[in-house]
N, C-alpha and C positions, 0 to 999 in steps of 0.2 A: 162638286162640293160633297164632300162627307156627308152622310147620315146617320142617324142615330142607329145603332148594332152592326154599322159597316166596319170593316177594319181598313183603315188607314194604307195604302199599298205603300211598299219597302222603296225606296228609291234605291236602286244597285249599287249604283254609282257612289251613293252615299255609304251602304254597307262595306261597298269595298275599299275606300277609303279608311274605314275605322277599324276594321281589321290589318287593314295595313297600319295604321298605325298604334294598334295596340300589339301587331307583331315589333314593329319596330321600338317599342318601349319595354318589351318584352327582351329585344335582344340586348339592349342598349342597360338593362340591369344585368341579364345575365352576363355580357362584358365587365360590368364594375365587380358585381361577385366577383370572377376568374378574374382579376388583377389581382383584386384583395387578397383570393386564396394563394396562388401563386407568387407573391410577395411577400408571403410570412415566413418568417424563419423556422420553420417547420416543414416534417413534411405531413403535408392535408390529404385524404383520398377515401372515396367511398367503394363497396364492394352491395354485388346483390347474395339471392341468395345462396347463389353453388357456391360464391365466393370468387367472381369475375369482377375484375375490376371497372367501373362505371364514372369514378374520376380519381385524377393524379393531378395534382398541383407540381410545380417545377422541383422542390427538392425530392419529393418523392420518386420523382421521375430519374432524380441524378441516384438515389440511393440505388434508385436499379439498374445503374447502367443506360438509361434512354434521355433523349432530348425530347420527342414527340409523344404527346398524350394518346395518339391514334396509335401508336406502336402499342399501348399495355392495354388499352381500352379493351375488354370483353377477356383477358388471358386470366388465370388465376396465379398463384405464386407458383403453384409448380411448373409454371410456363419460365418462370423464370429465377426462379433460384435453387439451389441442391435440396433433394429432394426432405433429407434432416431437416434441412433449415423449412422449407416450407412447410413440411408436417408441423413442428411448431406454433406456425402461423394459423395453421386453420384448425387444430385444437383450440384456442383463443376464438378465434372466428366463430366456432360451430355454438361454445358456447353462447353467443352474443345472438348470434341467429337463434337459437335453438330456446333457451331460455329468458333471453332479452336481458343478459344480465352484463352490467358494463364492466369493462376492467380497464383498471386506473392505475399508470404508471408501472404499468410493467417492463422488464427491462428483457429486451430481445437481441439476440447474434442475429446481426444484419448479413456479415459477409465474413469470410477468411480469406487474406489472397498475402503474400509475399509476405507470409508471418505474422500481418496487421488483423486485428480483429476488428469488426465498425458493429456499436451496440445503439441500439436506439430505447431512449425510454418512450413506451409505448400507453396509448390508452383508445378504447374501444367501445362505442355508443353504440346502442340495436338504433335504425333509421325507421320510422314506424309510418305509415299512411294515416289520411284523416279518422281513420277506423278504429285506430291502432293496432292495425296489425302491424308485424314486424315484416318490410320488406326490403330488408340489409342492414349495413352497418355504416360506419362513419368511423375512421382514426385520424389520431395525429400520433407524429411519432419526431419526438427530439433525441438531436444525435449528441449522445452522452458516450463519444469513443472517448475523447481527450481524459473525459472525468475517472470515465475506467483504466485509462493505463497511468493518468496519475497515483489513481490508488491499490494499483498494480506494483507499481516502482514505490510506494510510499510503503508501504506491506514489505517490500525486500530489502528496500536500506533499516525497515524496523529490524528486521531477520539480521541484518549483515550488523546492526551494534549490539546488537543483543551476543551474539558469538563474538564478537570483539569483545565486549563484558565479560563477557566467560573467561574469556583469553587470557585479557588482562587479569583479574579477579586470581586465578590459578599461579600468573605471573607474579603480584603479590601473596598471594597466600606461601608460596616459594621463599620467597623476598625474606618476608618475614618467618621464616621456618630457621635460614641462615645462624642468625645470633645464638639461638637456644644451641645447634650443632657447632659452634666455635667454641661458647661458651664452654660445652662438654670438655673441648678440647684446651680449652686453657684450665680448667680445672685440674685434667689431669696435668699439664706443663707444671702448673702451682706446686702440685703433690711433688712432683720429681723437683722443683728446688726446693723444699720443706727437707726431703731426703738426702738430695745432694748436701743439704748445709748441716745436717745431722752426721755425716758423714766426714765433711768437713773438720765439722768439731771434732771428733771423734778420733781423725787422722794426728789434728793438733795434738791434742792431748796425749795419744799416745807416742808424737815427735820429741816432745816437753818430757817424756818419764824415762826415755833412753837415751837422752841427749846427745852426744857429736853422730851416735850410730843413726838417729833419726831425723837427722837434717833432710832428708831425701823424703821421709814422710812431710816435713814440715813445708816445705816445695810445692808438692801435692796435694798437699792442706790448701795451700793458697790458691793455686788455681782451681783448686773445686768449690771452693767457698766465693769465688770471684765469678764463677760460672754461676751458681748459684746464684749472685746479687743479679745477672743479666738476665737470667731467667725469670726470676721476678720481675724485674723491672721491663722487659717482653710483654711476660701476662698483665701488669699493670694496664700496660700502654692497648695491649690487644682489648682488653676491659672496657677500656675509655674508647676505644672505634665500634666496640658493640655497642656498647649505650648513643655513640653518636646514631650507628646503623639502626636501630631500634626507633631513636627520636626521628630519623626520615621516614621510616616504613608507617610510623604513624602519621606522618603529614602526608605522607603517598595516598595513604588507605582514605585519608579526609578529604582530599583535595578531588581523589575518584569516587567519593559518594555525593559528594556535589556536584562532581559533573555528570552523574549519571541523573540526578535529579533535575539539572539544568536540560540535559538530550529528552529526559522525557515528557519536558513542557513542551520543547520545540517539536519533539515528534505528534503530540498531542494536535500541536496547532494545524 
């Protein structure tokens, strides 16, 4: 029987049992964590302070090429990725260790291989002890390649209407240059039958003052004066196709300021 200021003696048996079963409640969370982490769509992984990696969750592990967490466990990035690309990384890193300062949503080049670029939006917690000292970090890093070469390609067909605008825009401004140059030239056609028919006249008149000797003027009279009416009636008719060509180049010009208003809703979206 115990006494008073004795201490109680340890039963072993007992000790070693609670330890064993606070190891195995110990493992049996840190099993449910690693499911957890390795199940998110992300990739999750912590580093100490050289910047050795300490955990990888499964996509992190696929981002670098590995199946097995014991493959990267203790390597730093320059174990395994181009030397570019891991400087990168542990500029970002040094600061996080170094000042404890987190960075959020950074967007990092993962890899380049067969043309493809893989980018990950990145962010970066310092991992501190009860102390709070800072003794590593924590990231997660979403793979935002698709997002990139969407707005890769979205950026080029903007480039690729914008030069077709031009195009066209230059193609109409043409278009519409047309009428004013016909124009010119049926002016001057008008002029030469104003002249032809003055001429005309003129030829009559002097058929009619030498009569039988002028028959041959008067001949001449008539077909210059007949040319004359076709000529006119030419520039009339050439008149009436400019003004139609005019009335299209303005439904052209309308019909392309709206569709350019329409492409840049759609490019917007």
């Amino acid at each position: 029987m115990a006494t008073v200021g004795q201490v109680k003696p340890v039963d072993l048996q007992d000790a070693e049992r609670l330890i064993q079963e606070l190891q195995d409640k110990l493992r049996w969370e840190r099993r449910i964590l690693k499911t957890i982490v390795d199940n998110l769509p992300m990739a999750v992984y912590a580093k100490d302070l050289e910047g050795r990696k300490t955990l990888a969750n499964k996509v992190d592990l696929e981002n670098m090429g590995y199946t097995r967490e014991e493959d990267v466990l203790g390597k730093t990035d320059f174990d395994m990725f181009p030397r570019h690309i891991a400087e990168g990384f542990w500029q970002d890193d040094a600061r996080v260790l170094k000042y404890g300062e987190a960075i959020i949503d950074r967007e990092e080049l993962l890899s380049e291989s067969d043309g493809e670029e893989r980018w990950l939006r990145t962010s970066k917690l310092p991992l501190r002890d009860e102390e709070g000292k800072i003794v590593g970090l924590v990231g997660f890093g979403q793979d935002i390649s698709l997002e990139k070469k969407l707005a890769k390609e979205h950026a080029q067909a903007e480039e690729r209407i914008r030069e077709q605008q031009e195009t066209v825009e230059k193609m109409i401004a043409d278009l519409a240059a047309i009428p004013e140059k016909v124009g010119k030239l049926v002016n001057g056609i008008s002029y030469i039958a104003k002249q032809t028919k003055m001429v005309s006249i003129n030829a009559a008149i002097e058929a009619a003052r030498v009569g039988e000797m002028g028959r041959g003027f008067e001949v001449v009279a008539q077909e210059v004066g007949q040319l004359s009416d076709r000529s006119s009636e030419a520039a009339t008719q050439v008149r009436d196709a400019i003004q139609e060509v005019e009335t299209l180049v303005k439904r052209i010009m309308e019909a392309w300021e709206e569709s350019k208003t329409v492409t840049a809703a759609v490019v917007v979206r």
